[in-house]
C-alpha positions as CSV (number, residue, x, y, z in Angstrom):
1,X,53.4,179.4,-23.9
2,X,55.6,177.9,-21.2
3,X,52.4,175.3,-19.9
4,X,50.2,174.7,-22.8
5,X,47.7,171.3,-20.9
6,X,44.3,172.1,-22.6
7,X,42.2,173.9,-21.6
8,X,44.9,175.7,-20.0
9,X,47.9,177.6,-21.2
10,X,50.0,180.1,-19.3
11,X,53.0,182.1,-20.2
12,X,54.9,185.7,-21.0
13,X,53.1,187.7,-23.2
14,X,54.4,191.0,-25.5
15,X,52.6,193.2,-27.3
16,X,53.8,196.1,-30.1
17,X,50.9,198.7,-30.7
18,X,50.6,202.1,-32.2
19,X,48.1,205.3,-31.3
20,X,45.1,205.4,-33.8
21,X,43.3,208.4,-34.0
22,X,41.7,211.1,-37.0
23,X,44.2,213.8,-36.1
24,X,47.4,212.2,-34.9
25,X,47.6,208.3,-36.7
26,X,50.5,206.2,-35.6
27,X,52.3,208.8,-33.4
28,X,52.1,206.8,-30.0
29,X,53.5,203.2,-29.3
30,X,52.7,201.3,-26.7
31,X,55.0,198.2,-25.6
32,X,53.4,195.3,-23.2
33,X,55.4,193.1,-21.5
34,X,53.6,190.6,-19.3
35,X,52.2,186.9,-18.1
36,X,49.3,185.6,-19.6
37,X,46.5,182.8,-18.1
38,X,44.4,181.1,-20.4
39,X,41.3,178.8,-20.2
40,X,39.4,177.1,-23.1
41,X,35.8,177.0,-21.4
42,X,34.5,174.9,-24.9
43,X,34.9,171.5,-26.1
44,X,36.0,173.1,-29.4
45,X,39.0,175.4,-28.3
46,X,38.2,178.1,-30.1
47,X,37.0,180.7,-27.8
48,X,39.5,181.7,-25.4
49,X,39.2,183.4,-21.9
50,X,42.4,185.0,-19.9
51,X,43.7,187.5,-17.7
52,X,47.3,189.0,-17.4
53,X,49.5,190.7,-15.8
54,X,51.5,193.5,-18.0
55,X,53.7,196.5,-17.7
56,X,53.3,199.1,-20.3
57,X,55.4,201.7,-21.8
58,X,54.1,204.2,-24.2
59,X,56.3,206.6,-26.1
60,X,55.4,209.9,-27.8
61,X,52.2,211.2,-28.9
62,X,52.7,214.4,-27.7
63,X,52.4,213.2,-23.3
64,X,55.7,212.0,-23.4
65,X,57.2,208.9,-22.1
66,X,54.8,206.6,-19.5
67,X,54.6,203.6,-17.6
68,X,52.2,201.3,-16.4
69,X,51.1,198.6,-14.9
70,X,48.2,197.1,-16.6
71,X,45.8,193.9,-15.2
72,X,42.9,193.2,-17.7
73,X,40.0,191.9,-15.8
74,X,39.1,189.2,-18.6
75,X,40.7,189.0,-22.5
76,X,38.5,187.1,-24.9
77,X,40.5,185.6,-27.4
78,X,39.3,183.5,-30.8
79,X,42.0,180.7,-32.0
80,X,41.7,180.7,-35.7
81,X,43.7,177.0,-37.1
């Protein structure tokens, strides 16, 4: 995280997936590239809220290639020490 003041945190976020599914496992992947906002609502710090803003690009899985631009409307997150 590029700011990390309690309870909030902000900073560029990337994320490596693959496609899950009964017929076609693992044949998609899905890049996200992105900035992330947190906020630790608790006392305790370990329940997480956030929003970002990503691009995505997924390869394969039959649709070919795709991008786009992805803006979760809240993330809940758990911290785990």
């Amino acid at each position: 995280m590029i700011l990390d003041r309690r309870p909030f945190a902000t900073g560029h976020a990337v994320t490596y997936g693959l496609g899950r599914g009964p017929d076609r496992a693992f044949d998609r992947q899905e890049i996200s590239a992105g900035w992330a906002f947190w906020y630790a609502p608790f006392s305790t710090n370990a329940v997480l809220l956030g929003a970002a803003w990503e691009a995505q690009v997924s390869l394969g899985g039959g649709e070919g290639r795709a991008l786009q631009l992805l803006t979760p409307s809240i993330r809940l997150a758990f911290e785990i020490l």
